[in-house]
N, CA, C and O atoms as CSV, one atom per row, in Angstrom:
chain,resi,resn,atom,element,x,y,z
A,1,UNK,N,N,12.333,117.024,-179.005
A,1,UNK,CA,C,11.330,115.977,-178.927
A,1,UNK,C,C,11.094,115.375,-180.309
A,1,UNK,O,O,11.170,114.146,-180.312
A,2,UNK,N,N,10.853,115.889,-181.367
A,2,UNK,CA,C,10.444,115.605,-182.769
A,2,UNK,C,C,11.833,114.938,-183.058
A,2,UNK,O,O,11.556,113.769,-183.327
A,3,UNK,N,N,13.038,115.086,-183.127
A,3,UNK,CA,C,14.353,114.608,-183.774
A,3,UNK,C,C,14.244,113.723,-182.740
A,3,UNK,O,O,13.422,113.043,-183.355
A,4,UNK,N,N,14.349,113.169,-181.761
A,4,UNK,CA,C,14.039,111.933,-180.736
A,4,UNK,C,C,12.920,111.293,-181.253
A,4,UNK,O,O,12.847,110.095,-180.981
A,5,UNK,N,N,12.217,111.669,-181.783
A,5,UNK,CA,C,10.677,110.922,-181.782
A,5,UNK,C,C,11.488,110.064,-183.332
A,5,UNK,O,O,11.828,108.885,-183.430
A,6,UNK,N,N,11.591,111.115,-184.307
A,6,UNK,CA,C,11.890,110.293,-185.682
A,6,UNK,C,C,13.251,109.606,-185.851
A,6,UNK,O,O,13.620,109.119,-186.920
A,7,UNK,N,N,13.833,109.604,-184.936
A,7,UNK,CA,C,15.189,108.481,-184.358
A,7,UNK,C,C,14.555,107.677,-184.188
A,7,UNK,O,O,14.202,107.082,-185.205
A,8,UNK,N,N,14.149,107.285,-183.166
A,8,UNK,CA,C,13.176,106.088,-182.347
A,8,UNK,C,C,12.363,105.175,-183.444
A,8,UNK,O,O,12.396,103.946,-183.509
A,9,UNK,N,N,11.318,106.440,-184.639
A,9,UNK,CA,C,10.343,105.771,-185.501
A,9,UNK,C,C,11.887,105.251,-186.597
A,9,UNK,O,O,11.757,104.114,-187.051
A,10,UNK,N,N,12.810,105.752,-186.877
A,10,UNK,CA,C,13.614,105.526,-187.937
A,10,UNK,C,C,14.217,103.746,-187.525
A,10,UNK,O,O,14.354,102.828,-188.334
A,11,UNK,N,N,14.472,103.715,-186.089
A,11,UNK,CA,C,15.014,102.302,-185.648
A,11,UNK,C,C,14.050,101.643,-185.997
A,11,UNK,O,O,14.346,100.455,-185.867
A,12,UNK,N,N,12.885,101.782,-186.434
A,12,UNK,CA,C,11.669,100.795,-186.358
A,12,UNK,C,C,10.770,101.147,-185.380
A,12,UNK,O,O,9.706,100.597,-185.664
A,13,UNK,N,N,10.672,101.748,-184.433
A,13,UNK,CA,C,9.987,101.258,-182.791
A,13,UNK,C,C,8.458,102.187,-183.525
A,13,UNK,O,O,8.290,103.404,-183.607
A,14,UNK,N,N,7.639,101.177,-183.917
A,14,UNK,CA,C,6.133,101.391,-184.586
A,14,UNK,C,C,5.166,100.628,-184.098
A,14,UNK,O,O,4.179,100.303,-184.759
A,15,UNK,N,N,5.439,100.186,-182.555
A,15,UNK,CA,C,4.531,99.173,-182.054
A,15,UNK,C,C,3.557,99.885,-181.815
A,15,UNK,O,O,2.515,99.363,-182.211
A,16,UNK,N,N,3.364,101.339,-181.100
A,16,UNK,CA,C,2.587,101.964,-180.809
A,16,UNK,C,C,1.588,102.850,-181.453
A,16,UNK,O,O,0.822,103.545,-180.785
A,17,UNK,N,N,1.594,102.827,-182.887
A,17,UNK,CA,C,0.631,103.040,-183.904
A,17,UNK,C,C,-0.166,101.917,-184.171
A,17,UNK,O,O,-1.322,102.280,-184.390
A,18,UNK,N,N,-0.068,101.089,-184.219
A,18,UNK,CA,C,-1.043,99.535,-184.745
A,18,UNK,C,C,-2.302,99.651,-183.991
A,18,UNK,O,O,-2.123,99.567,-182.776
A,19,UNK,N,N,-3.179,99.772,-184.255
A,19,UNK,CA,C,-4.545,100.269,-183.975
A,19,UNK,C,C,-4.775,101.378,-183.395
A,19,UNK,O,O,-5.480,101.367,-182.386
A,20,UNK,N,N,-4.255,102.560,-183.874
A,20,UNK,CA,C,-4.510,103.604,-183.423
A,20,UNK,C,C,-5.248,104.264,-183.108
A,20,UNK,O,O,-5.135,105.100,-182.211
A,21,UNK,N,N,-6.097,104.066,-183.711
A,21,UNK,CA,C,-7.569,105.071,-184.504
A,21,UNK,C,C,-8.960,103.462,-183.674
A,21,UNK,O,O,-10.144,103.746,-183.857
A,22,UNK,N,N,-8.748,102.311,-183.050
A,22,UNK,CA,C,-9.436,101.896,-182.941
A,22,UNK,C,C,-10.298,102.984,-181.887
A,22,UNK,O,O,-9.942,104.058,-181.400
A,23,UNK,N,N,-11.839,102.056,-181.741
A,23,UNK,CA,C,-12.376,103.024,-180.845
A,23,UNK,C,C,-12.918,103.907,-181.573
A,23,UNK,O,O,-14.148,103.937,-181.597
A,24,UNK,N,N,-12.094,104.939,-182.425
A,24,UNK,CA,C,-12.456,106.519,-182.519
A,24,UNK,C,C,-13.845,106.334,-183.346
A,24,UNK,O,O,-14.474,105.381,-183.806
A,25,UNK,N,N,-13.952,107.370,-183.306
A,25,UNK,CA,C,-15.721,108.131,-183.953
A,25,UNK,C,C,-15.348,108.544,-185.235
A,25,UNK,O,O,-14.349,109.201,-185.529
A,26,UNK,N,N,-16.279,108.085,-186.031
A,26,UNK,CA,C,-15.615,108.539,-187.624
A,26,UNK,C,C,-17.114,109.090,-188.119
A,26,UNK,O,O,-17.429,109.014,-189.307
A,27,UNK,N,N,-18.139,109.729,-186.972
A,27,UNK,CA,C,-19.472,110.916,-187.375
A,27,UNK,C,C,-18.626,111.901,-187.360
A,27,UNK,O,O,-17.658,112.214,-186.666
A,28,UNK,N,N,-19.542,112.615,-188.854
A,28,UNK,CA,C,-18.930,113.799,-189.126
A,28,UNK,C,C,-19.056,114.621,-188.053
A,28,UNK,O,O,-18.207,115.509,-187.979
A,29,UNK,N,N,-20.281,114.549,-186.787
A,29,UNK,CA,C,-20.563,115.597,-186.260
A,29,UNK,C,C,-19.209,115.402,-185.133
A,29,UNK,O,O,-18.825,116.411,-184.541
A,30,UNK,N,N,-18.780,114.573,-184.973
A,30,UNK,CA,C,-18.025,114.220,-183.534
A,30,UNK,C,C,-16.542,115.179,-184.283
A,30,UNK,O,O,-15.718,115.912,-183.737
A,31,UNK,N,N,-16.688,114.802,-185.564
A,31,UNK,CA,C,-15.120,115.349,-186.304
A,31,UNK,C,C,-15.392,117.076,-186.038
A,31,UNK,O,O,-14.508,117.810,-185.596
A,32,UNK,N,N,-16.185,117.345,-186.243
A,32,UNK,CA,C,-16.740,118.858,-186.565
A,32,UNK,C,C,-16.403,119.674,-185.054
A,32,UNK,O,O,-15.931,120.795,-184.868
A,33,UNK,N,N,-16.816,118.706,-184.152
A,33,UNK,CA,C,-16.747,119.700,-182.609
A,33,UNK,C,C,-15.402,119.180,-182.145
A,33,UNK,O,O,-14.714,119.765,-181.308
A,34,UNK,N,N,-15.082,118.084,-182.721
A,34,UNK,CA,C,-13.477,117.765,-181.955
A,34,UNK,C,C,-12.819,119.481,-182.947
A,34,UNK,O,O,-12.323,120.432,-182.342
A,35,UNK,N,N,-12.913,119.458,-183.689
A,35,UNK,CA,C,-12.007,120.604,-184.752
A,35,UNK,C,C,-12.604,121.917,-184.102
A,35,UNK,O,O,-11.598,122.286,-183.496
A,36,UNK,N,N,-13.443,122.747,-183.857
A,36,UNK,CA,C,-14.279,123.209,-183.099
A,36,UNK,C,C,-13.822,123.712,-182.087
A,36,UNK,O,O,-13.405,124.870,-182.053
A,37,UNK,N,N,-13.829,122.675,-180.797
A,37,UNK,CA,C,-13.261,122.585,-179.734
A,37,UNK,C,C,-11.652,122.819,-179.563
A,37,UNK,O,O,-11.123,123.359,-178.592
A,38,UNK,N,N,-10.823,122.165,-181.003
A,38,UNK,CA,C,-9.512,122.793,-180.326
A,38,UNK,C,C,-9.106,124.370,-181.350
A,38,UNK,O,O,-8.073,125.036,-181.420
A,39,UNK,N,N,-10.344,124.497,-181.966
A,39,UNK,CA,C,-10.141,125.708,-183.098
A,39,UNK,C,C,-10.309,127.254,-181.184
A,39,UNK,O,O,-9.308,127.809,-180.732
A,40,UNK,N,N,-11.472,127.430,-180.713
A,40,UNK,CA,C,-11.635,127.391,-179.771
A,40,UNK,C,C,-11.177,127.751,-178.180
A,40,UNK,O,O,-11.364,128.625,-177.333
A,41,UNK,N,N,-10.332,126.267,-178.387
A,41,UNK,CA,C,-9.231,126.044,-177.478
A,41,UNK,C,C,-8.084,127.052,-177.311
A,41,UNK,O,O,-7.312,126.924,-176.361
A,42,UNK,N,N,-7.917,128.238,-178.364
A,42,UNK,CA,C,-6.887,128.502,-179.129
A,42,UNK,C,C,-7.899,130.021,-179.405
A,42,UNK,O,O,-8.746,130.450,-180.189
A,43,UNK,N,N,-7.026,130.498,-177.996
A,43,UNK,CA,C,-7.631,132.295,-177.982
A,43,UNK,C,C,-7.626,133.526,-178.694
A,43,UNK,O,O,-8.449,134.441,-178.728
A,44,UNK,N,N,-6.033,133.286,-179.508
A,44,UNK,CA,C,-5.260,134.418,-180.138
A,44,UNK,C,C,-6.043,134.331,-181.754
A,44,UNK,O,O,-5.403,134.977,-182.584
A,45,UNK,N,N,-6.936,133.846,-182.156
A,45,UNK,CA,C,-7.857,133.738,-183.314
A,45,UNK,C,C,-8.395,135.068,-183.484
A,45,UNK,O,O,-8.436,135.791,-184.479
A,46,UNK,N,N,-8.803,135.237,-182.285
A,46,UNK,CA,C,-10.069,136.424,-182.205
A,46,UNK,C,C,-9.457,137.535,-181.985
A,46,UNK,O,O,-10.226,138.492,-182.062
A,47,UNK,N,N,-7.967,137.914,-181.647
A,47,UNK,CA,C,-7.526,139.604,-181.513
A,47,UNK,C,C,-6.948,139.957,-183.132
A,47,UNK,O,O,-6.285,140.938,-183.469
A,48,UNK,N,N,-7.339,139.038,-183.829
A,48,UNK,CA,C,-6.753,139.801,-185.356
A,48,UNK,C,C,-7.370,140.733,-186.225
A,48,UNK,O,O,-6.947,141.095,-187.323
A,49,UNK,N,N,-8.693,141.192,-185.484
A,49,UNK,CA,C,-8.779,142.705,-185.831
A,49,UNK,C,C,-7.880,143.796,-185.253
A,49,UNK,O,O,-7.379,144.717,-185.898
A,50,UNK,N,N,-7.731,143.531,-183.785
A,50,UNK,CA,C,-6.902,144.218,-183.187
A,50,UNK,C,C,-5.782,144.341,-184.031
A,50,UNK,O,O,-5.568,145.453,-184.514
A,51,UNK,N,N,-4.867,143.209,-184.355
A,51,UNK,CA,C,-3.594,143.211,-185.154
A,51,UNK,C,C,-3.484,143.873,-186.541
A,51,UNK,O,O,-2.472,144.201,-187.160
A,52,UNK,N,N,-4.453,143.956,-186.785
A,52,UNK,CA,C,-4.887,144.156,-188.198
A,52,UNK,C,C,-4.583,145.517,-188.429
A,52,UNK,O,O,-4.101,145.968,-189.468
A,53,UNK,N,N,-4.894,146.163,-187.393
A,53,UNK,CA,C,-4.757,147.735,-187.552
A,53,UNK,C,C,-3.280,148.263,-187.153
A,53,UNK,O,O,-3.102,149.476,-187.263
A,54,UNK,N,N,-2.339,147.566,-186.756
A,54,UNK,CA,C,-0.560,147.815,-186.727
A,54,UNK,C,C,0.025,146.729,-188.070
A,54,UNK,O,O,1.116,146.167,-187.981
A,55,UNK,N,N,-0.548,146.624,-188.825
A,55,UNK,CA,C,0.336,145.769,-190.008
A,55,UNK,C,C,0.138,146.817,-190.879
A,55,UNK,O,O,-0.939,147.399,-191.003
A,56,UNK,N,N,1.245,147.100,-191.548
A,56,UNK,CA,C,1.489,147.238,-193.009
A,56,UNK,C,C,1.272,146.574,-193.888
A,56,UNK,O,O,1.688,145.417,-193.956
A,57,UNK,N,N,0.466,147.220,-194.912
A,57,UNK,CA,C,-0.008,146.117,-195.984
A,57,UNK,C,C,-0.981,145.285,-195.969
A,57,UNK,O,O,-1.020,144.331,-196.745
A,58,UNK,N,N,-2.149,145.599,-194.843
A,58,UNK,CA,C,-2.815,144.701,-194.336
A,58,UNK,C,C,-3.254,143.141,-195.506
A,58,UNK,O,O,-3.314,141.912,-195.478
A,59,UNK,N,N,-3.457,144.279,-196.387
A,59,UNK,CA,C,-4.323,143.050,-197.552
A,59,UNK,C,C,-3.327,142.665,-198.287
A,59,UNK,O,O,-3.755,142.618,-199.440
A,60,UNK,N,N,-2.121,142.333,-198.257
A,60,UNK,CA,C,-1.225,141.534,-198.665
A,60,UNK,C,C,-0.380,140.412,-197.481
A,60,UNK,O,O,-0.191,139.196,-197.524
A,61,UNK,N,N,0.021,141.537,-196.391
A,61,UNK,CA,C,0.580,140.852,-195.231
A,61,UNK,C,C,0.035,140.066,-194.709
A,61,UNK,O,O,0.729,139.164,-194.241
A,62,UNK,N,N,-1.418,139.992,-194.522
A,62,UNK,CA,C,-1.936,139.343,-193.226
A,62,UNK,C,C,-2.275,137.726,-194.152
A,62,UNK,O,O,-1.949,136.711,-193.536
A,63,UNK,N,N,-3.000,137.504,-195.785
A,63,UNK,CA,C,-2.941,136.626,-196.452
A,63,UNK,C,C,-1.575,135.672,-195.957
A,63,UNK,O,O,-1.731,134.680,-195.245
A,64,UNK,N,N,-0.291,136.103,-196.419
A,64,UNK,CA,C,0.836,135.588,-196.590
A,64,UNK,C,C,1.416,135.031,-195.512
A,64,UNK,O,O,1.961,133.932,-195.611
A,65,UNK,N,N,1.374,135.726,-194.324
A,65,UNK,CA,C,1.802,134.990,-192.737
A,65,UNK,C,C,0.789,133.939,-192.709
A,65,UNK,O,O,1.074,132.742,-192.707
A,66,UNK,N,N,-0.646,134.502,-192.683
A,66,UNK,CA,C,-1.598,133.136,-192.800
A,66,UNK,C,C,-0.922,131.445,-193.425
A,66,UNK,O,O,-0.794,130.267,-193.093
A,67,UNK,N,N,-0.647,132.438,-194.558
A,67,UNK,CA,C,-0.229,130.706,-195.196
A,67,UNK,C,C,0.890,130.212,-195.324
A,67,UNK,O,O,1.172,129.249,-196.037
A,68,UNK,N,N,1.833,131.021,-194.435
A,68,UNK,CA,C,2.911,130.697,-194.286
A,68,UNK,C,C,2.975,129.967,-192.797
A,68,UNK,O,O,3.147,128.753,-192.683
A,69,UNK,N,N,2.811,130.889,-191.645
A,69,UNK,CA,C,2.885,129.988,-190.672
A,69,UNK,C,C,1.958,128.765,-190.299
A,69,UNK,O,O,2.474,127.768,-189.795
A,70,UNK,N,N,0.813,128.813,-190.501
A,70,UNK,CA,C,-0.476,127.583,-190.431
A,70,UNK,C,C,0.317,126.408,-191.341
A,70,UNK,O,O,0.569,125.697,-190.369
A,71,UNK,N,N,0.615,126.027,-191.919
A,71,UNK,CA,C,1.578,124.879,-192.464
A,71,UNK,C,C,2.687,125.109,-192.039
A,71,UNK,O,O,3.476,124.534,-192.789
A,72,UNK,N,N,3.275,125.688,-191.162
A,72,UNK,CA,C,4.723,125.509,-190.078
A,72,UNK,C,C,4.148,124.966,-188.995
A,72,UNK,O,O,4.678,123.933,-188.585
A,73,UNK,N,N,2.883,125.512,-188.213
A,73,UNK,CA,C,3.075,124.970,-186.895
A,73,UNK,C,C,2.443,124.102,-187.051
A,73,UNK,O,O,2.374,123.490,-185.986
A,74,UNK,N,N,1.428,123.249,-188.428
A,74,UNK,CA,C,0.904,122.696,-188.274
A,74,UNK,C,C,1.768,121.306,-188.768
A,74,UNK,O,O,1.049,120.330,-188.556
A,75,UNK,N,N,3.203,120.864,-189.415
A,75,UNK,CA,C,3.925,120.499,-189.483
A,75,UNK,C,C,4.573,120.113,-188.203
A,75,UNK,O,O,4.835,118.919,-188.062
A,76,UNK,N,N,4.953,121.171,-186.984
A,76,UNK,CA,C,5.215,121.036,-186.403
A,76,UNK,C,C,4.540,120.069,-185.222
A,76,UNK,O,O,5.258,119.308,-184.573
A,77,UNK,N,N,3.227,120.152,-185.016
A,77,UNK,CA,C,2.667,119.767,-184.344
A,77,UNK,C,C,2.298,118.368,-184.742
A,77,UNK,O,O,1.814,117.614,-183.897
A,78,UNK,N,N,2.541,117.889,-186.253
A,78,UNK,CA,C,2.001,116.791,-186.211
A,78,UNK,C,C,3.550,115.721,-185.587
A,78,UNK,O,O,3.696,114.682,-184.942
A,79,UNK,N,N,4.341,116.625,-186.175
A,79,UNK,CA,C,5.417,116.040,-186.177
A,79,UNK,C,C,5.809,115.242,-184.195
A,79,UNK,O,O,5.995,114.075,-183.851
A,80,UNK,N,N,5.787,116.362,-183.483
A,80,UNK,CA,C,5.691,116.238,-182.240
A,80,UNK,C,C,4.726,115.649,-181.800
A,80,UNK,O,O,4.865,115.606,-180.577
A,81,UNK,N,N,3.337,114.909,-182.259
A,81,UNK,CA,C,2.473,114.174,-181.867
A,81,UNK,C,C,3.135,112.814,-182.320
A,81,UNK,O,O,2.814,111.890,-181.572
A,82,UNK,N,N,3.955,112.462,-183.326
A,82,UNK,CA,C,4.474,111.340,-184.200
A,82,UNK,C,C,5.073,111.073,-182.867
A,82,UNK,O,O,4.690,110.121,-182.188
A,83,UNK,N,N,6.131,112.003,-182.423
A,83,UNK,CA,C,7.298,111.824,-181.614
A,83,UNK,C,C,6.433,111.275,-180.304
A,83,UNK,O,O,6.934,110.298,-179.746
A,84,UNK,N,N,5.535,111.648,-179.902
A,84,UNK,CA,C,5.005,110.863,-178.202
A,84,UNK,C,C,4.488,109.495,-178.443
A,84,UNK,O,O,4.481,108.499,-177.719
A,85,UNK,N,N,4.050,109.706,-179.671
A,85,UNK,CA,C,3.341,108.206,-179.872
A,85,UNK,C,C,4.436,106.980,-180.182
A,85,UNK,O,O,4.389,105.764,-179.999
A,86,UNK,N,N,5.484,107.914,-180.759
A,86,UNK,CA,C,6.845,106.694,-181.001
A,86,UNK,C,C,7.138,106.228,-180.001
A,86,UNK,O,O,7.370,105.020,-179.955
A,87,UNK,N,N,7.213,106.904,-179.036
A,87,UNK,CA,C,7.909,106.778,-177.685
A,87,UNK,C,C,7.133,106.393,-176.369
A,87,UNK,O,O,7.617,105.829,-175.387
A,88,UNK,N,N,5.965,106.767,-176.528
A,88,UNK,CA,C,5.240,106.552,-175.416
A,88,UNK,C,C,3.927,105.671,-176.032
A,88,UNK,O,O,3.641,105.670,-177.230
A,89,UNK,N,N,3.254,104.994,-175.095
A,89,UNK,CA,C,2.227,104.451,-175.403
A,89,UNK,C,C,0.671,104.965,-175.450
A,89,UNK,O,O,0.505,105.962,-174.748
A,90,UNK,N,N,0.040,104.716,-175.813
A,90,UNK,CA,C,-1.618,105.465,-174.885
A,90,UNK,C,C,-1.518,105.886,-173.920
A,90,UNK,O,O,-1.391,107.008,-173.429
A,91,UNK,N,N,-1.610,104.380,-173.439
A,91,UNK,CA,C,-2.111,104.510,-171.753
A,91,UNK,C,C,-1.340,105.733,-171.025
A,91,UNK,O,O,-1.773,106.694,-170.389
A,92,UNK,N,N,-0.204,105.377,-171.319
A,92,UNK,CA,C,1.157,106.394,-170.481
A,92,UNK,C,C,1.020,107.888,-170.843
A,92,UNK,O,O,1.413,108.791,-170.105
A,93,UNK,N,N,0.321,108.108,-172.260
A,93,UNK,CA,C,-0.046,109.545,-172.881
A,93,UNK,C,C,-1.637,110.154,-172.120
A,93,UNK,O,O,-1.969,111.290,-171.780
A,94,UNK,N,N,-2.402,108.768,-172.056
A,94,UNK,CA,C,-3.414,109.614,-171.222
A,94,UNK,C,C,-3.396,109.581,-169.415
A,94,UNK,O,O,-4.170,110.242,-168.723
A,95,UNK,N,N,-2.236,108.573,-168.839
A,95,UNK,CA,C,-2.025,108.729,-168.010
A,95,UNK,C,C,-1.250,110.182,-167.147
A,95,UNK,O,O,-1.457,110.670,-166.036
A,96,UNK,N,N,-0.287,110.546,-168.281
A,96,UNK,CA,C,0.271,112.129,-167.640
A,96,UNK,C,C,-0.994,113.080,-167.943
A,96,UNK,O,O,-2.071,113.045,-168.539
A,97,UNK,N,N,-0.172,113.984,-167.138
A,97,UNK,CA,C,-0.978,115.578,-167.159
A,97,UNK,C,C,-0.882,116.318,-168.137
A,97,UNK,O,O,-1.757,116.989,-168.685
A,98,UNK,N,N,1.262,116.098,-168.609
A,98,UNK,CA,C,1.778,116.679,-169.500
A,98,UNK,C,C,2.505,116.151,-169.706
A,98,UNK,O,O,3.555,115.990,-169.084
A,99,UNK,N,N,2.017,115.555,-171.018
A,99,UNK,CA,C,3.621,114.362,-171.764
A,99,UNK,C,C,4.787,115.026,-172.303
A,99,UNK,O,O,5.576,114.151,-172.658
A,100,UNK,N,N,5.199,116.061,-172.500
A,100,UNK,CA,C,6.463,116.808,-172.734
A,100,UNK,C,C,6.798,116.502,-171.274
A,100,UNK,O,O,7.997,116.231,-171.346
A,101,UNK,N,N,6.420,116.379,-169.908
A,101,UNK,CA,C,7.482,116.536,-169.290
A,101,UNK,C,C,7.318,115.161,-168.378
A,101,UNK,O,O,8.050,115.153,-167.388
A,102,UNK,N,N,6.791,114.437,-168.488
A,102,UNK,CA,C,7.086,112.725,-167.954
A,102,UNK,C,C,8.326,112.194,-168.759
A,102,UNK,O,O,8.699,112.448,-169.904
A,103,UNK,N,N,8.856,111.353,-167.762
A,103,UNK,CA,C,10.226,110.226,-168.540
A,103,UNK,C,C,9.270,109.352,-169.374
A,103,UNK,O,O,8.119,109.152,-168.984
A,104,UNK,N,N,9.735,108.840,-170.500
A,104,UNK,CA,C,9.302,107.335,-171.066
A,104,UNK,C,C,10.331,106.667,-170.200
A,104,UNK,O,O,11.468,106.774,-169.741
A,105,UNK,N,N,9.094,105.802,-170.257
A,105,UNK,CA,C,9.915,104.278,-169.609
A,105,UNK,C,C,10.098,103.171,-170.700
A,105,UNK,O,O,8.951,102.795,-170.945
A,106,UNK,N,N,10.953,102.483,-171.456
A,106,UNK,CA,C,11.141,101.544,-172.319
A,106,UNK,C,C,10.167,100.002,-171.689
A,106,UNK,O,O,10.181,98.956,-172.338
C-alpha cells in the first residue's frame, strides 16, 4: 500500500490533499481527546507491567524498544495514511468501513 501510495504521489496525483485540514478543529482541547482517544484505542499500553517482568535488562531494554519501535510504526503509519489519501479521496475514505480493502476507483 505505502510503495503504491508514493508511486501515485511521485506521478504528481496531489489533488486530494488541497484543503485537507479544512473544517478541522485546531482547540487544543479537541487535539488532546482526539490523541487520547486513539492513545486509548490501543489496548496493549497497559500489559507492560506484565511484560516488564520477562525482559532482561528491564531498565535498559524496555527504554530502547520504546524508542526504537514508536518512530517505526509511527513512520509507518503516516506513511500508509499518505498512501489512501493519494489514492483515494475523502468522501470514498469515509465512505468504506475499511479502506485497505475497497478498490480505488480512478
Amino acid at each position: 500500500i505505502i510503495i503504491a501510495g508514493l508511486v501515485k504521489l511521485g506521478m504528481g496525483q496531489t489533488q486530494h490533499f488541497e484543503n485537507s485540514f479544512q473544517g478541522s478543529s485546531w482547540n487544543p482541547g479537541d487535539m488532546a481527546l482526539a490523541l487520547y482517544s486513539a492513545l486509548f484505542s490501543y489496548s496493549g499500553w497497559d500489559t507492560l507491567n506484565f511484560v516488564t517482568e520477562e525482559i532482561k535488562n528491564p531498565t535498559r531494554n524496555l527504554p530502547m524498544s520504546i524508542g526504537i519501535s514508536m518512530p517505526i510504526v509511527t513512520v509507518i503509519y503516516i506513511l500508509t495514511n499518505v498512501a489512501y489519501y493519494t489514492i483515494l479521496d475523502f468522501n470514498a475514505i469515509i465512505a468504506s468501513e475499511a479502506v485497505a480493502v475497497g478498490s480505488p476507483r480512478p
